[in-house]
C-alpha positions in Angstrom: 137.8 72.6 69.1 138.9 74.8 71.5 137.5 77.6 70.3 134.1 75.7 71.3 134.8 74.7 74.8 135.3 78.1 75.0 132.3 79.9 74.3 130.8 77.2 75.7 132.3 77.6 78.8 131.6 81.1 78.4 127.8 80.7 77.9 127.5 78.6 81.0 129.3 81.7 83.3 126.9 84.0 81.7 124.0 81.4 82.9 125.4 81.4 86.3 125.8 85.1 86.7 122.3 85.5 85.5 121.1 82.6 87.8 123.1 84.4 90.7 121.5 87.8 89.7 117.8 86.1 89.9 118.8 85.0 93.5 120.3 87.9 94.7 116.8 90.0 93.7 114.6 87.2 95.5 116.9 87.6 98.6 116.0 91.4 98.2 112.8 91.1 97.4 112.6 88.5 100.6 114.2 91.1 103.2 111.9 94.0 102.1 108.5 91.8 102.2 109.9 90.9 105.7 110.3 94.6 106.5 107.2 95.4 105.3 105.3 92.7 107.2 107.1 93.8 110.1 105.8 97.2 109.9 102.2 96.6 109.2 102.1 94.4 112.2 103.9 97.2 114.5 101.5 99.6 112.7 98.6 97.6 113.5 99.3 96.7 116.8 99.2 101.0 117.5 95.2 100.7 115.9 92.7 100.4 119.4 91.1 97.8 120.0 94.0 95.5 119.1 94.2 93.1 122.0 90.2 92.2 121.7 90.6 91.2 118.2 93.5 89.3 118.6 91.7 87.5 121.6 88.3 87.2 119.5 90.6 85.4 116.9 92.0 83.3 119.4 88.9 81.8 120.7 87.5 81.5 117.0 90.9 79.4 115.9 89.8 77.5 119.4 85.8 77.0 118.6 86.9 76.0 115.4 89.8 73.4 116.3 87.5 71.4 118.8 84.6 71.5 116.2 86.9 69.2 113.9 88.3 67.2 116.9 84.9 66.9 117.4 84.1 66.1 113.4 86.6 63.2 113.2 85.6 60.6 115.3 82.3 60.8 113.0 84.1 60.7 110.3 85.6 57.4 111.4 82.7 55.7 112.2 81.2 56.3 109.0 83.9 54.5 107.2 
């Protein structure tokens, strides 16, 4: 009897360490896609012509917000 509670006690701590070894690589995994993202955008923000995209996107994110403002109240009505 013991002998059973004891590998499986045993089994479960080798799930756990595995489970803990999973986590541990997305926590790594996490910190260098942050890195990386980090770095593109620096990079990127170095490339001319940075601050007229970024204000073309602006005003498209804009355009496109008050076109569905504009889009509901139809949508309403219809119903």
């Amino acid at each position: 009897m013991k002998s059973q509670k004891s590998s499986r006690v045993d089994l479960l701590e080798k799930k756990i360490q595995a489970l803990i070894g999973v986590v541990q690589q997305l926590l790594d995994e996490n910190a260098y896609l942050k890195d990386l993202a980090v770095g593109t955008l620096e990079t990127i923000k170095q490339m001319p012509d940075y601050d007229e995209a970024i204000e073309k996107l602006k005003n498209k994110i804009s355009e496109e917000s008050s076109q569905a403002e504009e889009t509901k109240p139809l949508e309403k009505a219809s119903n």
